[in-house]
C-alpha positions in Angstrom: -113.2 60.5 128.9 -116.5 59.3 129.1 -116.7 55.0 129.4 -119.0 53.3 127.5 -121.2 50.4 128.7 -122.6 47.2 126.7 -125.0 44.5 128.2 -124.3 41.0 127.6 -127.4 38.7 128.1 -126.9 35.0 128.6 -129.1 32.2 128.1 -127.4 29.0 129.4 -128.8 25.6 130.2 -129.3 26.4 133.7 -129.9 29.9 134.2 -130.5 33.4 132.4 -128.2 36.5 133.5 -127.6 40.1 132.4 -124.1 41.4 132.7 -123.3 45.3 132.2 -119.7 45.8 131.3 -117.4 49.1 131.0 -115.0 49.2 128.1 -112.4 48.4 130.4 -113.8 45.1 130.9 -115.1 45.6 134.5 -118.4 43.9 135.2 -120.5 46.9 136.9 -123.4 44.4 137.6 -125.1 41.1 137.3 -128.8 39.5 137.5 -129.9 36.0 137.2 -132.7 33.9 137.4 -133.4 30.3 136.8 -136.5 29.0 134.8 -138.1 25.8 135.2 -137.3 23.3 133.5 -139.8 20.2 132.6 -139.9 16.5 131.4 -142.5 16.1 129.6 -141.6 12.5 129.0 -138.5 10.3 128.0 -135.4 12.4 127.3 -137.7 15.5 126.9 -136.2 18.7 128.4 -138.0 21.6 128.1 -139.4 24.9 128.8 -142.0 27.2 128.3 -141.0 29.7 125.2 -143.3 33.0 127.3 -141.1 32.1 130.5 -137.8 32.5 129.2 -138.7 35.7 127.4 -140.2 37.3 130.2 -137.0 35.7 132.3 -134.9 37.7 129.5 -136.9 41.1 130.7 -137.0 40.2 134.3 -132.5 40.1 134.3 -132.5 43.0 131.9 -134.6 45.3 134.2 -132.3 44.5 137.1 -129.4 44.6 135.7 -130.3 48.2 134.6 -132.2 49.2 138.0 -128.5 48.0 140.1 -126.3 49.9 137.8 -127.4 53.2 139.1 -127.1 53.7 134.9 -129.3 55.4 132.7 -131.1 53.1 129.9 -129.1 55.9 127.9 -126.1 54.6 129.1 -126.0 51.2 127.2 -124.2 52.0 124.1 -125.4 48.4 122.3 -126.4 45.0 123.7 -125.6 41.6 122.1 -126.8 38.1 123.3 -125.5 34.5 123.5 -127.1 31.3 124.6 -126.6 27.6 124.6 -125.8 25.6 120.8 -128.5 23.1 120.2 -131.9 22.7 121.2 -134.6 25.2 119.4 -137.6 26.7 119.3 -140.6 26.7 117.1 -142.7 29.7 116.2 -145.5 30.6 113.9 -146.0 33.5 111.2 -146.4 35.5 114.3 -143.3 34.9 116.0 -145.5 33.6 118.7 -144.2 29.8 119.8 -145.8 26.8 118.6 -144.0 24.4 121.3 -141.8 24.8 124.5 -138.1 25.5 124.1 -136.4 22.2 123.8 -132.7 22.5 125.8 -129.7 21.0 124.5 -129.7 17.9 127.2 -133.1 17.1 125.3 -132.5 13.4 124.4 -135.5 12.2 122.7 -133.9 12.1 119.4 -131.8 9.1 120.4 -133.4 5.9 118.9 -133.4 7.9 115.8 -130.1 8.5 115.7 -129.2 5.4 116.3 -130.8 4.4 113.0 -129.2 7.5 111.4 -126.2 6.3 112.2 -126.4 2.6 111.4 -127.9 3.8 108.0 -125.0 5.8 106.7 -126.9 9.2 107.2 -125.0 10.6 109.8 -121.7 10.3 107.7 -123.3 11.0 104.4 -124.4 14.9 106.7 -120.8 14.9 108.1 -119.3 14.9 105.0 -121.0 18.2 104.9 -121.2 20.0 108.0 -118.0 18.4 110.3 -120.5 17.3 112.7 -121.7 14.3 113.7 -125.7 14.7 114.2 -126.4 14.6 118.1 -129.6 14.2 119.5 -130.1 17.7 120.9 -129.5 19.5 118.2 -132.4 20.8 115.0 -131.0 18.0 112.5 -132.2 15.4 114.5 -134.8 17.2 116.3 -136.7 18.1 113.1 -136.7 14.3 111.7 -138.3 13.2 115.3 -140.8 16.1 115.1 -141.7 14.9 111.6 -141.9 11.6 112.5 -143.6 11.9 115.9 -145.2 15.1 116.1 -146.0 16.4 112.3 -149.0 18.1 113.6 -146.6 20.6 115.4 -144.6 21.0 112.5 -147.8 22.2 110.6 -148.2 25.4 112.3 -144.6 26.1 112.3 -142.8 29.2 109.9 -139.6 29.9 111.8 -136.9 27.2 113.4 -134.3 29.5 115.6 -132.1 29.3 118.4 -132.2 30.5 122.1 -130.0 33.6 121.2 -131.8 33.9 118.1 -135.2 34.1 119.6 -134.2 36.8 122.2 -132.6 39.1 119.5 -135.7 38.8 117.8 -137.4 39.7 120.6 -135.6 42.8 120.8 -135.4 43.6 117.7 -138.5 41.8 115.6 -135.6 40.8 113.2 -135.4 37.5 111.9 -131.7 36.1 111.8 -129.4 34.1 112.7 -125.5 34.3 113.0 -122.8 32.0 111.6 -121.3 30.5 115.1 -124.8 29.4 116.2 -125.8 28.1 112.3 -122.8 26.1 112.2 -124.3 24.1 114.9 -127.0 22.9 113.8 -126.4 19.7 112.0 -127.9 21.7 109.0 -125.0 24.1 107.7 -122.5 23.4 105.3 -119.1 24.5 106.9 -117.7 24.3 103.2 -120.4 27.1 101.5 -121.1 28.7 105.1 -125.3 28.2 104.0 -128.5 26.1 105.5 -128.1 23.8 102.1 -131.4 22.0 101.0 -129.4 19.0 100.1 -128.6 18.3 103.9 -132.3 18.6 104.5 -133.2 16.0 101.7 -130.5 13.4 103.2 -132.3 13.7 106.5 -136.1 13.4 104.5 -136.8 16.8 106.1 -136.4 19.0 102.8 -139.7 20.9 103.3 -138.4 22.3 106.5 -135.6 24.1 104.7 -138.0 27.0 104.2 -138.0 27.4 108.1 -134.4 28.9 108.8 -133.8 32.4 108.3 -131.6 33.7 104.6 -130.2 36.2 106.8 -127.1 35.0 108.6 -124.8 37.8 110.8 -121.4 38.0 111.7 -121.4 38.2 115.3 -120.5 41.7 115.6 -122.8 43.1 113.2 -125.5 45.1 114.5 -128.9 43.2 113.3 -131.5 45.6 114.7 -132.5 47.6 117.3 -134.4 47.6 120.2 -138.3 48.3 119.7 -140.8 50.5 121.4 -142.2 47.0 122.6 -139.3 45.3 124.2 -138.7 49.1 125.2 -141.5 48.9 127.6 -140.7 45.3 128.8 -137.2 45.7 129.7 -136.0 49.4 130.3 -133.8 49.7 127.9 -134.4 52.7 125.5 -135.8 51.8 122.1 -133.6 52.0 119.3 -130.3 50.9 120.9 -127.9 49.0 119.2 -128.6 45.2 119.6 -125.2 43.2 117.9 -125.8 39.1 116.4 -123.9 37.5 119.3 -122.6 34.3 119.6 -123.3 30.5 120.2 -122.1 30.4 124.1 -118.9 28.2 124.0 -117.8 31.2 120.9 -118.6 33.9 123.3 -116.4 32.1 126.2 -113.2 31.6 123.8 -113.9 35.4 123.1 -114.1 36.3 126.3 -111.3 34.1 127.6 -108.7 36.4 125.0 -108.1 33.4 123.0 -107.5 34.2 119.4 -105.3 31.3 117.8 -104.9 27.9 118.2 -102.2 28.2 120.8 -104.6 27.9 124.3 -107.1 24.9 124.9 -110.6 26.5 125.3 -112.0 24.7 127.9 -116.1 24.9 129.5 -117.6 22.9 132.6 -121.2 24.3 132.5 -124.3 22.6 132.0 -122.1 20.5 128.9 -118.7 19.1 128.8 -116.7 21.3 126.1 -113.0 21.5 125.0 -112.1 22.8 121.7 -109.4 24.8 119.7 -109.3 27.6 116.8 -108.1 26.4 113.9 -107.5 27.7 110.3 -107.2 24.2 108.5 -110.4 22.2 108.1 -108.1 19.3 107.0 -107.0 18.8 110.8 -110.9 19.0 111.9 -112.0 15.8 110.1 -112.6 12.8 111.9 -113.4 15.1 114.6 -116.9 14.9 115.9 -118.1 18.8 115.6 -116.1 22.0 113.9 -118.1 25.5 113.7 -117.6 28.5 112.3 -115.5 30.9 115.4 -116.3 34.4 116.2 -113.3 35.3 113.5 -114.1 34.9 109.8 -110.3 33.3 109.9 -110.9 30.3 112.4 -112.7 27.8 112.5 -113.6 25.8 115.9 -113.2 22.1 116.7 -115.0 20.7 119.3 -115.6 17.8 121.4 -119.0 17.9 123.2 -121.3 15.8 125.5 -123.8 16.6 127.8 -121.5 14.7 130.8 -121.3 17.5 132.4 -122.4 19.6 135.8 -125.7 19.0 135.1 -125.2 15.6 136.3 -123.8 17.0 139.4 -127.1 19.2 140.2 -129.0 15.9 139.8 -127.1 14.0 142.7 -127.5 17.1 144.7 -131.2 17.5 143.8 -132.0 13.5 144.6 -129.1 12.4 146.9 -126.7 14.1 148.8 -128.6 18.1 149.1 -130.4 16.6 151.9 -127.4 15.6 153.8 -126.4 19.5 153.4 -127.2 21.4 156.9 -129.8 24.2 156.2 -128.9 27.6 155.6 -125.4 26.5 154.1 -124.4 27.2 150.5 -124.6 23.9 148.9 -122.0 24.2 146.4 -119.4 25.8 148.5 -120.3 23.0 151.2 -119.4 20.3 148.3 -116.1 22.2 147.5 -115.3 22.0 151.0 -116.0 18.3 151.4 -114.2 17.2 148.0 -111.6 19.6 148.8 -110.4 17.1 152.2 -110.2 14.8 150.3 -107.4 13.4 148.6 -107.3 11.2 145.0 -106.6 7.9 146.5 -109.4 7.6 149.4 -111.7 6.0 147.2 -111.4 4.3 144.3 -115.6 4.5 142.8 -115.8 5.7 139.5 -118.8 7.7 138.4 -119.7 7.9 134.3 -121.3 11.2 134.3 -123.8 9.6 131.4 -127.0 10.9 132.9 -128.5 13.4 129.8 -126.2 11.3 126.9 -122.9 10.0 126.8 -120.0 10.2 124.8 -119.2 6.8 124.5 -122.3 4.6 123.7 -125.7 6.2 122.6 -128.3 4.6 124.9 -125.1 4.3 127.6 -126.9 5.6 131.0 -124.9 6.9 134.2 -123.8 4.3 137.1 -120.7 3.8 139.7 -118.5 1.6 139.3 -116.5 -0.5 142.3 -119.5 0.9 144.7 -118.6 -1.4 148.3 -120.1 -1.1 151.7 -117.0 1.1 153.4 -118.5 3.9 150.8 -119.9 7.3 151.7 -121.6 10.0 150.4 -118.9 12.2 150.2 -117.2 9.3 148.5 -120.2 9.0 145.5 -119.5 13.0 145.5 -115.7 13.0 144.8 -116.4 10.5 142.2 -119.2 12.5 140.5 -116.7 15.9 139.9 -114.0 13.5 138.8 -116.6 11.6 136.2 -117.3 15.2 135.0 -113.6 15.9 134.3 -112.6 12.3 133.3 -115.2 13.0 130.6 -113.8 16.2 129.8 -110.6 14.6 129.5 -111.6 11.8 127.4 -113.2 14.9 124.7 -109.0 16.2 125.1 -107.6 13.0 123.9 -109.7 12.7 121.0 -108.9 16.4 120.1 -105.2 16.1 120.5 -103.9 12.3 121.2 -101.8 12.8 123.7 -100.3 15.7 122.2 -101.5 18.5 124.4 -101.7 22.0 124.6 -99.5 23.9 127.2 -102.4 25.3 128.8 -106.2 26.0 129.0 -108.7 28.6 129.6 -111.3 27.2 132.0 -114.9 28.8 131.6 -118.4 28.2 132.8 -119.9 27.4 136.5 -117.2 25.1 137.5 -114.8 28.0 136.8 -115.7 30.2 139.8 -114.7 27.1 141.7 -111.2 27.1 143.0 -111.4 23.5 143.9 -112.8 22.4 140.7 -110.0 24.4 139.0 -107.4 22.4 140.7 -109.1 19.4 140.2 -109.0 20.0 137.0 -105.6 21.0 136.3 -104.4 17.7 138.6 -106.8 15.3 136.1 -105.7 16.6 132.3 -101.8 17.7 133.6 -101.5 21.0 132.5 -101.6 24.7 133.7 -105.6 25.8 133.6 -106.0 29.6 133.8 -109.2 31.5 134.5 -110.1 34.8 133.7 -111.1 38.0 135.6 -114.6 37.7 135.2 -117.0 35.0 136.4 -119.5 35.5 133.1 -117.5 35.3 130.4 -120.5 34.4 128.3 -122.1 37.6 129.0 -118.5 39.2 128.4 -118.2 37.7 125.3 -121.5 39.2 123.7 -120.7 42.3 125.3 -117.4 42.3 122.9 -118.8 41.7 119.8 -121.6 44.6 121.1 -118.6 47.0 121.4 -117.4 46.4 118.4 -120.8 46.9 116.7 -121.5 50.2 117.8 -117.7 51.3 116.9 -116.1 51.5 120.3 -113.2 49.0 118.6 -112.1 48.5 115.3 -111.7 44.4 115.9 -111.4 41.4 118.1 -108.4 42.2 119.3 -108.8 45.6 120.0 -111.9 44.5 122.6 -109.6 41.4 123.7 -106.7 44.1 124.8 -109.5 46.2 126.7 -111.6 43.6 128.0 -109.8 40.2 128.8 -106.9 39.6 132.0 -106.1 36.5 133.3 -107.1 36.7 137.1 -105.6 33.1 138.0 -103.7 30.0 137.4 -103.9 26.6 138.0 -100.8 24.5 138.4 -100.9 20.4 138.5 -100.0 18.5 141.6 -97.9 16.1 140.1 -98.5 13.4 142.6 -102.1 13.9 142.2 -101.8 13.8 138.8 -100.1 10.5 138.9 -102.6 8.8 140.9 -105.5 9.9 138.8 -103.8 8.9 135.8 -104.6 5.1 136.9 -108.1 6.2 138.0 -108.5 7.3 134.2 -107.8 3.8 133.2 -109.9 2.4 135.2 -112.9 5.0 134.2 -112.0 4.0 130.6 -112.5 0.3 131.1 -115.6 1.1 133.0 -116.6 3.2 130.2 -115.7 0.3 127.7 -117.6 -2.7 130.0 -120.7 0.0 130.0 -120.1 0.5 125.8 -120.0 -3.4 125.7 -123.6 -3.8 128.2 -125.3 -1.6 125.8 -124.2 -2.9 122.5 -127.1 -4.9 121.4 -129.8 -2.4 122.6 -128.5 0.5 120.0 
């Protein structure tokens, strides 16, 4: 019998890839590429809207070219990218501003307002989530407030997925995991509702977001002659709605109930679980719509995550790396010698945000003279996952699951999967593919073009669990008392920032 192929594209916070899977769930090739990212100015991250499309096109045509497959081939694409951040285009699709990125942080003083003002509970009545900086519903107030000029010339608000789907297709959409993370859809009436927009004094902009809203594996266009001829593959192919990334990694992971912790160490900080009862998501800081019209997702999210380990690479310690050595396998070598109780810094990974405080900015704590580098690096990958950690207790108490499904860059790591499963206690598995993102769009492509029925017919034929994780109890014990002390650091820095909110 003849396989079938789909192409997942994925648009994360630190680099763009292409991923061609078989039916069977076996990846047959990958490309990448990292775009620039600039700073603009205080908590601006951003990048140039023509660079990541042509990015897109660039990992499409090699992913195509490696395969040794015809563009014929490709039964359907589908697409997923980072939640938050946006984009800003005109009648012509053509983009009014940079992309703004997730870690984008500019927002913040606003918030703060929003916050002491009874706004943000008055929109989290609404929506489940709390308004965060990097997301459209406080973007759009700054803009307004800031930059209305911009806002002028603007006809369409989308997402990073959103925008590369329109690309493909010249359809105008959205889909309901990406939506529901926005700050500006109702999770109770599943719509962009104008009265959310008038609590946040942005009410004209409700025009801006698109009426039509996909499930994720609905096919919402097709490939044009134009994006034809920019990325090889053949005009008229199947291109499904996708999903908001941390959707398309439960997917991908086989998760499909509320019995596995989903569990992401990318460019954010990300646990969450499926859940069919809203009740249990309130108080909880964001819920989304899941892949399945039956679930619901509840999340705890911060942007403490490995971005602040590429930043201490990129100002501190890469320079200490000998040339010609990888530099992440070179720090999972060095962390991996090292053992829980050599040092006892504590790193609060609050370099983009933080989930403790709003203005709350990254430091060490306990930093003494006997310190190294490789000290200062063992405590930045355990301030990632005491963060993560921190997101797992407010999810569950101290109730936890009896495992989790690990995803994202930190996933490929065997070190930093150990690491983790010492820190939160319990079995963490990993799947069989490293870009589960990808994988996850390429599912819901497959079930598009009718290659399976369902979910859980893609799940059977694309997801295996390729290891796990199990805690070192002794290690577990001694970072349970360097939790405690990461939480009182986190508490003193909560108390040094109080009166600057």
């Amino acid at each position: 019998m003849k396989l079938s192929y789909f192409m997942g594209i994925d648009n994360g916070g630190s680099t763009t890839k292409c991923v061609i899977f078989d039916q069977n769930g076996n990846t047959i090739t990958t490309a990448s590429t990292r775009i620039t990212m600039s700073k603009p100015g205080s908590g601006c991250t951003e990048r140039d809207g023509e660079e990541v499309w042509n990015a897109n096109c660039q990992v499409i045509k090699a992913a195509l070219l490696q395969s040794s497959l015809r563009a014929s081939d490709i039964r359907a694409v589908s697409v997923c990218g980072y939640g938050g951040g946006m984009i800003l285009l005109d009648k012509l699709g053509a983009p009014v501003y940079p992309f703004i990125v997730s870690t984008d942080s500019r927002a913040d003083k606003l918030l703060t307002e929003f916050q002491q003002s009874g706004v943000d509970d008055a929109v989290y009545a609404r929506t489940l989530q709390r308004l965060w900086a990097g997301q459209p519903g406080m973007l759009l107030p700054w803009f307004r407030k800031n930059r209305p000029e911009i806002l002028e010339k603007t006809a369409h608000v989308m997402m990073i997925k959103d925008f590369i789907r329109y690309k493909l297709t010249g359809v105008i959409g959205t889909e309901r995991t990406d939506a529901s993370n926005t700050n500006l859809f109702d999770i109770h009436t599943g719509k962009f509702e104008p009265e959310i927009f008038r609590i946040l004094e942005i009410e004209e902009l409700y025009p801006l977001f698109p009426r039509q809203i996909f499930s994720s594996c609905r096919t919402a266009g097709f490939v044009t002659e134009e994006a034809s001829y920019r990325t090889g593959l053949n005009p008229g192919t199947p291109v499904a709605a996708g999903l908001y990334d941390v959707a398309a990694c439960t997917l991908a992971s086989g998760i499909m109930d509320d019995s596995v912790l989903s569990l992401v160490v990318g460019t954010w900080s990300i646990s969450g679980h499926l859940t069919q009862n809203l009740k249990t998501c309130r108080g909880k800081n964001n819920t989304m719509f899941s892949f399945s019209d039956k679930w619901y997702f509840s999340e705890e999210s911060s942007p403490t995550s490995a971005s602040n380990l590429d930043w201490f690479l990129d100002q501190i310690y890469g320079s200490l790396i000998p040339k010609g050595e990888n530099i992440y396998e070179y720090c999972n070598q060095t962390v991996s010698r090292m053992k829980p109780e050599d040092s006892d810094l504590i790193f609060l990974p609050y370099l983009y945000g933080s989930n403790t405080a709003v203005p709350a900015k990254a430091c060490f704590f306990q930093m003494s003279g006997h310190h190294t580098a490789d000290h200062l690096l063992m405590a930045v990958y355990e301030g990632i996952l005491f963060s993560l950690l921190q997101h797992i207790h407010t999810l569950y108490g101290n109730n936890f699951p009896s495992s989790a499904r690990f995803s994202g860059g930190a996933s490929r790591s065997p070190v930093w999967c150990q690491m983790a499963a010492d820190i939160l206690g319990i079995p963490i598995e990993t799947m069989d593919t490293e870009e589960l993102g990808a994988m996850g769009a390429a599912m819901c492509a497959g079930i598009a073009c009718g290659v399976w029925d369902s979910y859980e017919d893609s799940v059977r034929s694309m997801c295996r669990v390729n290891a796990t994780y199990v805690p070192d109890r002794r290690r577990n014990a001694v970072y349970q008392q360097k939790y405690l002390q990461y939480q009182k650091a986190a508490c003193c820095l909560e108390s040094f920032y109080s009166d600057m909110q």
